[in-house]
mmCIF file as gemmi writes it, N, C-alpha and C atoms, coordinates in Angstrom:
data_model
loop_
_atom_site.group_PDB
_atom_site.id
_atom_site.type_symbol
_atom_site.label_atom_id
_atom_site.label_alt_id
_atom_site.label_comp_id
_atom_site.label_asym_id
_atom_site.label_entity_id
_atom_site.label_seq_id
_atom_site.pdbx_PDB_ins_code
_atom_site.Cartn_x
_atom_site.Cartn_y
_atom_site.Cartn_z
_atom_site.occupancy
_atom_site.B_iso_or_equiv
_atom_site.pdbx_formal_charge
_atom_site.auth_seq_id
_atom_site.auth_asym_id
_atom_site.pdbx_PDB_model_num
ATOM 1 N N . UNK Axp A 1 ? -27.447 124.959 -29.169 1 0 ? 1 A 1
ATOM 2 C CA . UNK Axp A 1 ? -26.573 124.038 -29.863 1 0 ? 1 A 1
ATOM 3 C C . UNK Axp A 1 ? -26.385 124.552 -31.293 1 0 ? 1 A 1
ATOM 4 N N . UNK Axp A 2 ? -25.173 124.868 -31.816 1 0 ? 2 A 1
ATOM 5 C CA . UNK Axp A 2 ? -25.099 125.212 -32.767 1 0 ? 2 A 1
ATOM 6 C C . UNK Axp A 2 ? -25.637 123.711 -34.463 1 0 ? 2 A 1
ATOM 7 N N . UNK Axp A 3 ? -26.264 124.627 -35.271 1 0 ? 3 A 1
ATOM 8 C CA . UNK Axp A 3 ? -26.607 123.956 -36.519 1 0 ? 3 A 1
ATOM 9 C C . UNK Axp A 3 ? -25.462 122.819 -36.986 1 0 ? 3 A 1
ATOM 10 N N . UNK Axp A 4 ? -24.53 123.259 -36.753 1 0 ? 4 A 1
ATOM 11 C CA . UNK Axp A 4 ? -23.375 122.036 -37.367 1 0 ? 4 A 1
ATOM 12 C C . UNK Axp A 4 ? -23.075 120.838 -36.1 1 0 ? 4 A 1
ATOM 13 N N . UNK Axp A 5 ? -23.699 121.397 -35.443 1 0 ? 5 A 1
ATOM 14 C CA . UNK Axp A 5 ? -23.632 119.823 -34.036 1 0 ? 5 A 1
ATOM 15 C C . UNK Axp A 5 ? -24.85 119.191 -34.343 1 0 ? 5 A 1
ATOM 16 N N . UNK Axp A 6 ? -25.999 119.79 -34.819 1 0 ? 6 A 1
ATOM 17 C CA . UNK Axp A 6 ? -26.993 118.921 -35.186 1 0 ? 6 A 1
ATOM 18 C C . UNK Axp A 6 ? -26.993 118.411 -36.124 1 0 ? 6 A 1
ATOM 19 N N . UNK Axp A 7 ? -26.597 118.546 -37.438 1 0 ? 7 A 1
ATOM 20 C CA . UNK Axp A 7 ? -26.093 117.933 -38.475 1 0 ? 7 A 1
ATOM 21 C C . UNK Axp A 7 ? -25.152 116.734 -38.225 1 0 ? 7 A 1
ATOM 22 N N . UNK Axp A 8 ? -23.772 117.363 -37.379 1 0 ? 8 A 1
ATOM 23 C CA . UNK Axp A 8 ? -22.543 115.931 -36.85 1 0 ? 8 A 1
ATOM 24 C C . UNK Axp A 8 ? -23.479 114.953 -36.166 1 0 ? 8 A 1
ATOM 25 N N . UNK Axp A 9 ? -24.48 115.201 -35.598 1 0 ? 9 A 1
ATOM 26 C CA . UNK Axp A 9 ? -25.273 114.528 -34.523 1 0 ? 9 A 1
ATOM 27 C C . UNK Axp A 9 ? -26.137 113.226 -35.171 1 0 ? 9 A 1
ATOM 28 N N . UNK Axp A 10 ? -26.583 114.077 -36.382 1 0 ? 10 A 1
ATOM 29 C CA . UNK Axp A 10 ? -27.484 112.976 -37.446 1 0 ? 10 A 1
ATOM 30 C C . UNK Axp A 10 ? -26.73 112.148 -38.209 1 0 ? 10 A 1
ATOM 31 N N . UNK Axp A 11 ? -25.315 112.699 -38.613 1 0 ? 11 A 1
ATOM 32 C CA . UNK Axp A 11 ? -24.565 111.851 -39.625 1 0 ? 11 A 1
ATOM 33 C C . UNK Axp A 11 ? -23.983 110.644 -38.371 1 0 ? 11 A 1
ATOM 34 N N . UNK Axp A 12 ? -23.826 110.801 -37.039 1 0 ? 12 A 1
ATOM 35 C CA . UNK Axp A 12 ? -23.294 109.739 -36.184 1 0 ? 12 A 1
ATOM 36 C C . UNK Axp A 12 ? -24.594 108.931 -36.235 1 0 ? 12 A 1
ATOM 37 N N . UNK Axp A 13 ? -25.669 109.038 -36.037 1 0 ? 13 A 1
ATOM 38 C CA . UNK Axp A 13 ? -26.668 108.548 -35.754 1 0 ? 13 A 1
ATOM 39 C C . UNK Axp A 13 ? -27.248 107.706 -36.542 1 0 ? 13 A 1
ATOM 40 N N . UNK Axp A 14 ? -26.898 107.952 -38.436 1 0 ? 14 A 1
ATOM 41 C CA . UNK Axp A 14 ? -26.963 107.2 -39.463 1 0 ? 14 A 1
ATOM 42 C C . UNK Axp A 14 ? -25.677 106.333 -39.261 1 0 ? 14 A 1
ATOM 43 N N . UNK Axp A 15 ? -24.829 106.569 -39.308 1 0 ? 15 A 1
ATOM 44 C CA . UNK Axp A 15 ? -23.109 105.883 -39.79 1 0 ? 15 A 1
ATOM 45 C C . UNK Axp A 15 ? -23.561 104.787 -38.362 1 0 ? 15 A 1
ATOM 46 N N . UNK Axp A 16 ? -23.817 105.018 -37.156 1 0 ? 16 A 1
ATOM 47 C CA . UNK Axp A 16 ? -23.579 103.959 -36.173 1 0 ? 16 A 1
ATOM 48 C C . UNK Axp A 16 ? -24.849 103.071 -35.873 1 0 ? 16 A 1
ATOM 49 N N . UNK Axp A 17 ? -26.021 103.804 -35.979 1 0 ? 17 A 1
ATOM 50 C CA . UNK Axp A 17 ? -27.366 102.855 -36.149 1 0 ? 17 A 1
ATOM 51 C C . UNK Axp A 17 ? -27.184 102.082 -37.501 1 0 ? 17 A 1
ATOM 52 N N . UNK Axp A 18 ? -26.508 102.292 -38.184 1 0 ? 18 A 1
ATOM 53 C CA . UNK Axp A 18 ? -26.695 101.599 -39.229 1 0 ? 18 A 1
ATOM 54 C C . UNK Axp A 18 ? -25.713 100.164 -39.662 1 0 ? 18 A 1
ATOM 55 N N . UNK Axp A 19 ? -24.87 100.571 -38.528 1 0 ? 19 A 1
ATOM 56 C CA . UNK Axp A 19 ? -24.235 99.155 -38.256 1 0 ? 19 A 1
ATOM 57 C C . UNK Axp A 19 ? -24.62 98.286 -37.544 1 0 ? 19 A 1
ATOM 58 N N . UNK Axp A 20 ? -25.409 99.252 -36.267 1 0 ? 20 A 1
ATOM 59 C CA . UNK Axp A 20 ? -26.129 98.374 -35.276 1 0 ? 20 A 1
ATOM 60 C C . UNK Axp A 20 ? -26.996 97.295 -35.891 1 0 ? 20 A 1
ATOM 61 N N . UNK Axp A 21 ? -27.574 97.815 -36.927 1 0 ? 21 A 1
ATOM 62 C CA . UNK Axp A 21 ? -28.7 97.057 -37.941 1 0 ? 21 A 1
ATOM 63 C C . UNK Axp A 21 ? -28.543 95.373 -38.306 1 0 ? 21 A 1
ATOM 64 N N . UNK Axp A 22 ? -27.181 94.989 -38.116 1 0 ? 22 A 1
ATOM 65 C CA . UNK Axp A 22 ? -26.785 93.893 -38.4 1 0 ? 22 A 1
ATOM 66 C C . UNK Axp A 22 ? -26.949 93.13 -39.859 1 0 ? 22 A 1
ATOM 67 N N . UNK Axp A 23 ? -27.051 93.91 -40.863 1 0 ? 23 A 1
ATOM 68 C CA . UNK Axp A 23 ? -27.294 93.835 -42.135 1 0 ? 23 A 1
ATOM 69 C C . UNK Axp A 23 ? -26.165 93.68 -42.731 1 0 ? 23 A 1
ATOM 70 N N . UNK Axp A 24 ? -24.852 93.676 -42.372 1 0 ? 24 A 1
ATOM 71 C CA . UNK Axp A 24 ? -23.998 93.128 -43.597 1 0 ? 24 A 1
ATOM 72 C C . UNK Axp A 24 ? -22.735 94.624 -43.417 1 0 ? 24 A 1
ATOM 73 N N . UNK Axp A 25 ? -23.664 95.476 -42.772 1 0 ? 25 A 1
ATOM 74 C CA . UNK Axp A 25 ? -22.888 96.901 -42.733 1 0 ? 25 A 1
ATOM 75 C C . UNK Axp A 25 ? -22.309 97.052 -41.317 1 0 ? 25 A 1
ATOM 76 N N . UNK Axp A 26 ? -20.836 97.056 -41.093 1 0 ? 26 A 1
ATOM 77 C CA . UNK Axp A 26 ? -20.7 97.008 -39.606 1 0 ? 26 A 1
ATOM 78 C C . UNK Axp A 26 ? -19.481 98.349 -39.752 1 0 ? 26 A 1
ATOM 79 N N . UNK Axp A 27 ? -19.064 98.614 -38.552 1 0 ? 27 A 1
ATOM 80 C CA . UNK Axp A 27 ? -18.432 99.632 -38.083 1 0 ? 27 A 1
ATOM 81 C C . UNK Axp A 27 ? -17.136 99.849 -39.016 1 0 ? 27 A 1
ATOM 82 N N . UNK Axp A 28 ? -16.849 99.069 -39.507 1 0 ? 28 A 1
ATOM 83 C CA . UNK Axp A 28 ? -15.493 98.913 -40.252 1 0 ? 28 A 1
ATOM 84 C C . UNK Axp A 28 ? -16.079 99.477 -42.065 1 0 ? 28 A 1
ATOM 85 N N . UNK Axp A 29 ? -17.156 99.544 -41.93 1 0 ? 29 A 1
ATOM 86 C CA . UNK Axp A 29 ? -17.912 100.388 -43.168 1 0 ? 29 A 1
ATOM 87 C C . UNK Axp A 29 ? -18.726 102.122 -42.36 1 0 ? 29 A 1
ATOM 88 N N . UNK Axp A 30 ? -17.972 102.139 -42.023 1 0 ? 30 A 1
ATOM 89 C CA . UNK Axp A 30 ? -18.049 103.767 -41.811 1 0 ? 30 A 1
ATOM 90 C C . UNK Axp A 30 ? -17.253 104.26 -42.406 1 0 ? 30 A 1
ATOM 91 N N . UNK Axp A 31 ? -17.862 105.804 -42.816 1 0 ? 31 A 1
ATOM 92 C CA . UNK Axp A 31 ? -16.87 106.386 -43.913 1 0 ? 31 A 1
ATOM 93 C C . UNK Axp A 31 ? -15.946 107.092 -43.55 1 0 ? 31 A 1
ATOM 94 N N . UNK Axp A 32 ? -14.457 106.815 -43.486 1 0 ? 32 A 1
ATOM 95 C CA . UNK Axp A 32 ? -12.88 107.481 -43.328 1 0 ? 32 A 1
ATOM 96 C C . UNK Axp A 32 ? -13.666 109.168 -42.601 1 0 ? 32 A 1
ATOM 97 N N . UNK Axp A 33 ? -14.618 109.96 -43.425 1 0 ? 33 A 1
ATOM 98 C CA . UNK Axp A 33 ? -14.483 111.099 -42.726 1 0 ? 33 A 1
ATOM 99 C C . UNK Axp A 33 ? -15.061 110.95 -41.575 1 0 ? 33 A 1
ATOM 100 N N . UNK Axp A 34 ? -16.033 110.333 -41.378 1 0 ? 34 A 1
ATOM 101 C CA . UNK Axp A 34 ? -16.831 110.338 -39.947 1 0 ? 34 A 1
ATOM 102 C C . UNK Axp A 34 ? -15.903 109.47 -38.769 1 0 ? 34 A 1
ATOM 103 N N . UNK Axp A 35 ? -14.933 108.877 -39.194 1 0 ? 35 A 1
ATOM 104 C CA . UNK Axp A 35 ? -14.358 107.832 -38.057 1 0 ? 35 A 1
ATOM 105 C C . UNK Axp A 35 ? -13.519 109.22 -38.007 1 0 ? 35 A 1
ATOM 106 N N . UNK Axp A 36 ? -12.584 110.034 -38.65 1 0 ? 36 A 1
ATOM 107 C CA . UNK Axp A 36 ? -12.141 111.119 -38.123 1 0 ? 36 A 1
ATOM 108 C C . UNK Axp A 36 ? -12.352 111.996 -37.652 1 0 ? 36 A 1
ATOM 109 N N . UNK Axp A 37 ? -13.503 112.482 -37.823 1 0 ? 37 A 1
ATOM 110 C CA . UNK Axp A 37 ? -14.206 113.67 -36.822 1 0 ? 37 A 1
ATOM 111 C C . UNK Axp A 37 ? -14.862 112.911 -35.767 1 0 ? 37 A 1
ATOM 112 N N . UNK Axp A 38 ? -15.255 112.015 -35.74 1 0 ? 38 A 1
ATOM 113 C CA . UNK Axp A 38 ? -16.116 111.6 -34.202 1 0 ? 38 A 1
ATOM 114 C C . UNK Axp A 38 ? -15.109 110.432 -33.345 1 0 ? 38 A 1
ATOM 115 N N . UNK Axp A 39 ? -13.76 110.336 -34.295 1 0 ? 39 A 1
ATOM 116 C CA . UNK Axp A 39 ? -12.84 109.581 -32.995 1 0 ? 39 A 1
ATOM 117 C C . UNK Axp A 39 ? -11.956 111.113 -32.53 1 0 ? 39 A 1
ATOM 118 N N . UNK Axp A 40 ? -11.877 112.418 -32.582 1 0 ? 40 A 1
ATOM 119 C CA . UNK Axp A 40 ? -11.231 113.388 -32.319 1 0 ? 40 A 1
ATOM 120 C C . UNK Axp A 40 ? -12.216 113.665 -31.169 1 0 ? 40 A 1
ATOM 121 N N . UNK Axp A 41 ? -13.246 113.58 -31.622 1 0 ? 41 A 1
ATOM 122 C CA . UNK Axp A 41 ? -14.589 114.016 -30.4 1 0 ? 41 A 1
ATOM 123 C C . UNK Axp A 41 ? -14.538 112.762 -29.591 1 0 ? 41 A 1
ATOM 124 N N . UNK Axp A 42 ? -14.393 111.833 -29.689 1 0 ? 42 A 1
ATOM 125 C CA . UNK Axp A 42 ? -14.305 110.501 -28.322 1 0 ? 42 A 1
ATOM 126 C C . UNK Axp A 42 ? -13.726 110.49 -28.087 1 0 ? 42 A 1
ATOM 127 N N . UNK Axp A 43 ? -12.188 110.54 -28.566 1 0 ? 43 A 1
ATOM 128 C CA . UNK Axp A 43 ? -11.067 110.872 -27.571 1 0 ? 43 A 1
ATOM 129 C C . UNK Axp A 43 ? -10.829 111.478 -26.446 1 0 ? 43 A 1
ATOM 130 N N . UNK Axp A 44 ? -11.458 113.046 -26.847 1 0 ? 44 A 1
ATOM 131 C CA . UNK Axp A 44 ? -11.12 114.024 -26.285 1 0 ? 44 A 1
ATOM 132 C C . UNK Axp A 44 ? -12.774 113.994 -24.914 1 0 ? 44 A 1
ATOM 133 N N . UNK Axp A 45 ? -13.857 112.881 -25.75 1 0 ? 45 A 1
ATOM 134 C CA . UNK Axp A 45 ? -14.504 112.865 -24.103 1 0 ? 45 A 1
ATOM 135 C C . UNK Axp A 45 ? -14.148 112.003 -22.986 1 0 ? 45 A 1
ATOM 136 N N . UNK Axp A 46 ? -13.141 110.886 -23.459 1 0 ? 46 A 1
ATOM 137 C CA . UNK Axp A 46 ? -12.528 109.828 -22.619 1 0 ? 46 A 1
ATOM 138 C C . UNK Axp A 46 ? -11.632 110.698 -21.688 1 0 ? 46 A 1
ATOM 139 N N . UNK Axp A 47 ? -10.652 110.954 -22.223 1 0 ? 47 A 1
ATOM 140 C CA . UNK Axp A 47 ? -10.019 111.742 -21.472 1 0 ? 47 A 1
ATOM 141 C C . UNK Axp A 47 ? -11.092 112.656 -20.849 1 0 ? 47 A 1
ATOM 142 N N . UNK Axp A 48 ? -11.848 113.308 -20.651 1 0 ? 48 A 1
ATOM 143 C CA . UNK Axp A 48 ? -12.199 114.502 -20.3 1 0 ? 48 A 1
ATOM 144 C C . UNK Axp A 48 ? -12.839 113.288 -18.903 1 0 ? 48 A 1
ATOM 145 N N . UNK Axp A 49 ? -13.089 112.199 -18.788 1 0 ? 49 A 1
ATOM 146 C CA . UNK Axp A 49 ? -13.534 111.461 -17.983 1 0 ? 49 A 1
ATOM 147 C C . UNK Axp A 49 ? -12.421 110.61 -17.009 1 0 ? 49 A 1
ATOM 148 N N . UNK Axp A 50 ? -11.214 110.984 -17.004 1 0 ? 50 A 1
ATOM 149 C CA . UNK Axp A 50 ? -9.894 110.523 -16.498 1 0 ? 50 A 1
ATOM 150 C C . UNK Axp A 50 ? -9.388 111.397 -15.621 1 0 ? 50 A 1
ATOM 151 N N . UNK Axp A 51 ? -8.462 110.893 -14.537 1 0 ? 51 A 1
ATOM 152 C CA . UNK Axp A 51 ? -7.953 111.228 -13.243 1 0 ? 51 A 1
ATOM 153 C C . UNK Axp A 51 ? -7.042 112.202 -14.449 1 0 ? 51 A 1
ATOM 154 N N . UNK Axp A 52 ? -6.61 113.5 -13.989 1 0 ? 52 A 1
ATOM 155 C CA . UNK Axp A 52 ? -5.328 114.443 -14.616 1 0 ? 52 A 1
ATOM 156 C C . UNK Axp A 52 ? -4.252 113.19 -14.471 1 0 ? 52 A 1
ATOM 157 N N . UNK Axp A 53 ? -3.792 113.543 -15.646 1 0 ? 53 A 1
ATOM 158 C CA . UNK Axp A 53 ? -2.227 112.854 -15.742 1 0 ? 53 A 1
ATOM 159 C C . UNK Axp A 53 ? -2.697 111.408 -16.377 1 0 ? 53 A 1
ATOM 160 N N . UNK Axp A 54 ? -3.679 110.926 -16.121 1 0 ? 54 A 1
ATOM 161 C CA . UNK Axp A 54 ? -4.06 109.692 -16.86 1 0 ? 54 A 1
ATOM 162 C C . UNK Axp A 54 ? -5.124 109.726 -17.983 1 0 ? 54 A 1
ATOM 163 N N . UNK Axp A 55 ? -4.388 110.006 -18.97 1 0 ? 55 A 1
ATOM 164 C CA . UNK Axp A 55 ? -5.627 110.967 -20.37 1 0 ? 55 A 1
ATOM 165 C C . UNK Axp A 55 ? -5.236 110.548 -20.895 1 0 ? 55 A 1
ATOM 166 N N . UNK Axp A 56 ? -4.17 109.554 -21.714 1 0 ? 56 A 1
ATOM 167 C CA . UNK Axp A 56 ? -3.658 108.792 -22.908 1 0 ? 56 A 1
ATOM 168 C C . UNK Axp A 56 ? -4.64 107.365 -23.161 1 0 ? 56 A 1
ATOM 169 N N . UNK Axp A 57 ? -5.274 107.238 -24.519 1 0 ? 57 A 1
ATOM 170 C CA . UNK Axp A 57 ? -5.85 105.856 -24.463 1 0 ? 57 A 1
ATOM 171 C C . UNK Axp A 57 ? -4.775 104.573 -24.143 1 0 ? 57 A 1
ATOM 172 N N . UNK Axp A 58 ? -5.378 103.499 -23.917 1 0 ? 58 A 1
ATOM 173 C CA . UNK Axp A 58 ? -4.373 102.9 -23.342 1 0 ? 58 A 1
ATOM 174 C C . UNK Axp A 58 ? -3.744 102.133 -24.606 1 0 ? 58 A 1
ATOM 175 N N . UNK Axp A 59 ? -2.284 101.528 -24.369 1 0 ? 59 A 1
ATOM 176 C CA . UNK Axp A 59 ? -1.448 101.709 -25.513 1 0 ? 59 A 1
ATOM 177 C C . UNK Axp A 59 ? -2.027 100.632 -26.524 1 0 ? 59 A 1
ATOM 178 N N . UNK Axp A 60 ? -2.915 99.818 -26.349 1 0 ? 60 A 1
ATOM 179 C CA . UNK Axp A 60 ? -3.475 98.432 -26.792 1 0 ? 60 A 1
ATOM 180 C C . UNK Axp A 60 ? -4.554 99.162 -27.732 1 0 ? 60 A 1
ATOM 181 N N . UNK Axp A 61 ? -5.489 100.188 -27.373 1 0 ? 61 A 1
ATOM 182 C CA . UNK Axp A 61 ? -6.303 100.739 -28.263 1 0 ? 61 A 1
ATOM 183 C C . UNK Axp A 61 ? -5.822 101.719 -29.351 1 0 ? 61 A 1
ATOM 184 N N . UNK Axp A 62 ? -4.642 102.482 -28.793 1 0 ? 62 A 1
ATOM 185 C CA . UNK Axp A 62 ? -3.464 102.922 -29.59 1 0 ? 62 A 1
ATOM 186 C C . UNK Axp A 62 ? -3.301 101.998 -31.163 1 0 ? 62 A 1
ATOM 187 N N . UNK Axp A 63 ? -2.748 100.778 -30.996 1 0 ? 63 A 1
ATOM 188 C CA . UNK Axp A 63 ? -2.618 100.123 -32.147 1 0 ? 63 A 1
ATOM 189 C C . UNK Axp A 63 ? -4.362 99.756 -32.797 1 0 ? 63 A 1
ATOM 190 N N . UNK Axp A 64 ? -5.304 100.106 -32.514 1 0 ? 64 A 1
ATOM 191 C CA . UNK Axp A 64 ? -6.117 99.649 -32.956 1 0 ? 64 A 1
ATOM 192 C C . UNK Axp A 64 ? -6.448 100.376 -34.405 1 0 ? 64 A 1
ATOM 193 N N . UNK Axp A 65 ? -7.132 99.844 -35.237 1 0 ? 65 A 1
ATOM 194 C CA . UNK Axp A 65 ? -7.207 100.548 -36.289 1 0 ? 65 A 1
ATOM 195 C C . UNK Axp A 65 ? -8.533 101.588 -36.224 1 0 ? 65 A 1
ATOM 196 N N . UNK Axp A 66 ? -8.222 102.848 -36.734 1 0 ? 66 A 1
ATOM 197 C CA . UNK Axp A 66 ? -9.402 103.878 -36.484 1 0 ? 66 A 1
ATOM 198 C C . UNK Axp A 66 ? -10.805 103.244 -36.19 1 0 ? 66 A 1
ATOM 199 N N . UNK Axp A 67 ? -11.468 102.621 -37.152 1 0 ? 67 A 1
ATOM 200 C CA . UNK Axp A 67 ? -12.802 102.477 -36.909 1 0 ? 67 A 1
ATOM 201 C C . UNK Axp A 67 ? -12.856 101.2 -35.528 1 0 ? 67 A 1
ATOM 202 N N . UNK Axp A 68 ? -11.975 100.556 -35.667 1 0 ? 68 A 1
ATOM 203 C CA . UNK Axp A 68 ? -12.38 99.433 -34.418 1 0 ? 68 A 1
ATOM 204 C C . UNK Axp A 68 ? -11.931 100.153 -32.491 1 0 ? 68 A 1
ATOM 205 N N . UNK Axp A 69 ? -10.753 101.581 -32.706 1 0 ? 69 A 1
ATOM 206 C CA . UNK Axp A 69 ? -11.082 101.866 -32.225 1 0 ? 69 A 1
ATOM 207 C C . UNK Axp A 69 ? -12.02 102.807 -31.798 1 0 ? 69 A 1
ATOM 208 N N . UNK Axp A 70 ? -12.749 103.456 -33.264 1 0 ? 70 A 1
ATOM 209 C CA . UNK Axp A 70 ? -14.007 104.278 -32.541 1 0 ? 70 A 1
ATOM 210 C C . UNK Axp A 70 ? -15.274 103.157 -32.438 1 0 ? 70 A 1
ATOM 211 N N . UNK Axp A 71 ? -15.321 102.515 -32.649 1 0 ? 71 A 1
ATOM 212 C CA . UNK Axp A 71 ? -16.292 101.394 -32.681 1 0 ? 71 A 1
ATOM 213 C C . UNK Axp A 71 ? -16.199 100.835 -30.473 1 0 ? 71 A 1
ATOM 214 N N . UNK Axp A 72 ? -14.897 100.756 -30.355 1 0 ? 72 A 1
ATOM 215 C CA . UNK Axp A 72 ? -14.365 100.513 -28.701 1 0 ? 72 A 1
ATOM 216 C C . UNK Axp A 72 ? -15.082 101.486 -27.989 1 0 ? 72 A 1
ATOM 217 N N . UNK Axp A 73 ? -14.619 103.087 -28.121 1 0 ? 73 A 1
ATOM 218 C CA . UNK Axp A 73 ? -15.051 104.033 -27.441 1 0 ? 73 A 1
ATOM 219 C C . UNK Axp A 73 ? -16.022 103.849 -27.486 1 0 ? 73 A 1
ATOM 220 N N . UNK Axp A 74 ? -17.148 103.822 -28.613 1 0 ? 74 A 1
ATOM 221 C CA . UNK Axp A 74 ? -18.845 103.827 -28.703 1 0 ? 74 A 1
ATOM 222 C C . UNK Axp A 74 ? -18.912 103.194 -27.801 1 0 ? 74 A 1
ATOM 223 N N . UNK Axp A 75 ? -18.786 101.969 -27.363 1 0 ? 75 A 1
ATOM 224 C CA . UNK Axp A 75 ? -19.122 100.476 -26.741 1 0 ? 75 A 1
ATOM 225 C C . UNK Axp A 75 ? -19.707 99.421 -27.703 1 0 ? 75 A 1
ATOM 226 N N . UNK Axp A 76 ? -19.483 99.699 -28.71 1 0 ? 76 A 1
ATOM 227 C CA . UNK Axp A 76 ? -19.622 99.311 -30.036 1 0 ? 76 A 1
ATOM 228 C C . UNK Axp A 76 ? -19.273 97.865 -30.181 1 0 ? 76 A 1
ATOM 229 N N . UNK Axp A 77 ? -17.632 97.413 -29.766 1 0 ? 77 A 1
ATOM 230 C CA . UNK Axp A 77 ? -17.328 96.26 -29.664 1 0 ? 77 A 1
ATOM 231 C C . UNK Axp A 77 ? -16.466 96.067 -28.759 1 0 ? 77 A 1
ATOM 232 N N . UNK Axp A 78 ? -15.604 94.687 -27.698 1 0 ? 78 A 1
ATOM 233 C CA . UNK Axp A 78 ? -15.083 94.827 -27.11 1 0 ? 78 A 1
ATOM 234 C C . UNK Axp A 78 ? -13.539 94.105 -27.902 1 0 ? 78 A 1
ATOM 235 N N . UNK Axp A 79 ? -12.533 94.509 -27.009 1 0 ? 79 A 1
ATOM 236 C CA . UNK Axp A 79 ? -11.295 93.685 -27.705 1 0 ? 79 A 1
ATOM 237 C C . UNK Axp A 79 ? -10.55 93.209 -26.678 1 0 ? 79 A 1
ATOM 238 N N . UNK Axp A 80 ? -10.168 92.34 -26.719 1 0 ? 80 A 1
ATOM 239 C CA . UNK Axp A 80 ? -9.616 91.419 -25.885 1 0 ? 80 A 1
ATOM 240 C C . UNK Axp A 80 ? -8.398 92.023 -24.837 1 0 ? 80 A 1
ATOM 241 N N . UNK Axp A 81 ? -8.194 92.502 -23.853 1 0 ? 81 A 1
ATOM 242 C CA . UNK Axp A 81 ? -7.383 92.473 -22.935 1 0 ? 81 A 1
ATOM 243 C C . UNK Axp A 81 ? -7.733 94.321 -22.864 1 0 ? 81 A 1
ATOM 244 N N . UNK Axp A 82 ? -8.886 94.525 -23.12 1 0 ? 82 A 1
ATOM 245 C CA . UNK Axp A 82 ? -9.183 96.159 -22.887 1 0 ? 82 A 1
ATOM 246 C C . UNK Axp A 82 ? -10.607 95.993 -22.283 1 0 ? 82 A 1
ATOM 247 N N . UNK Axp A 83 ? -10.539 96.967 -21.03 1 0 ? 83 A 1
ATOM 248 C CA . UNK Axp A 83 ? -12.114 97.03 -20.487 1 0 ? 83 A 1
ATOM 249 C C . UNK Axp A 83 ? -12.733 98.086 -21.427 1 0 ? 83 A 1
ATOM 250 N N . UNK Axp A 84 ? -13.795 98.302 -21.025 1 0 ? 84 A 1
ATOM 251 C CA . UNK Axp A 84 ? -15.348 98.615 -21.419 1 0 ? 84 A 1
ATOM 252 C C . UNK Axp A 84 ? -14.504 100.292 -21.327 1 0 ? 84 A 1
ATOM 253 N N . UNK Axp A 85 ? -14.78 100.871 -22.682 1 0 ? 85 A 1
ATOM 254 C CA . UNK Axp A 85 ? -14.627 102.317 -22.897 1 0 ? 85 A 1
ATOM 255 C C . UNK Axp A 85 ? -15.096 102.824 -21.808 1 0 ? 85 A 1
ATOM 256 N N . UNK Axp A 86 ? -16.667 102.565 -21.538 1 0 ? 86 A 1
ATOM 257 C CA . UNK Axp A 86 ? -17.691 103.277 -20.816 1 0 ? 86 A 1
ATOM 258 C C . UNK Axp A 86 ? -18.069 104.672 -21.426 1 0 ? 86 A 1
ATOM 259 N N . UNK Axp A 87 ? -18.735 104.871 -22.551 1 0 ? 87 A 1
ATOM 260 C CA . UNK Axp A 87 ? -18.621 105.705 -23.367 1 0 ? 87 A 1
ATOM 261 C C . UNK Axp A 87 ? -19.453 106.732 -22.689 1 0 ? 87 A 1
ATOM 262 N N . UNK Axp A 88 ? -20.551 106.664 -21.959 1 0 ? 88 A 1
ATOM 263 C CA . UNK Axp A 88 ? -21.764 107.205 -21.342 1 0 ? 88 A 1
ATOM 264 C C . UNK Axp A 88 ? -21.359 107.25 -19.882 1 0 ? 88 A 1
């Protein structure tokens, strides 16, 4: 595993345990760079988990705003009229 996946690995691991924490800090306080590099990386594992031809998130998570939808993919939170990412 290269050194910079273990590094991305620890900064997800702070930014999302640390919302889990329920302290006041939730997903919508993650910082702009990490919701962009690790919703490019969930995207691209959702799809990688989809029938060919059906790889677009669906258009409802589309409008979602970055962190609530990387917060979705995690399994982080759910939103109303969208099933379970199934992130795992």
């Amino acid at each position: 595993m290269p050194m910079s996946d273990i590094v991305f690995l620890r900064w997800r691991e702070v930014e999302v345990h640390h919302a889990d924490l329920g302290c006041g800090f939730t997903f919508a306080d993650w910082s702009s760079d990490y919701v962009r590099y690790e919703l490019d990386r969930q995207v691209m594992l959702w799809r990688s988990r989809r029938s060919l031809g059906l790889t677009t998130l669906p258009e409802q998570a589309l409008k979602l705003d970055p962190n609530t939808r990387l917060a979705w993919l995690l399994g982080r939170c759910t939103v109303d009229g969208l099933p379970k990412a199934d992130p795992f």
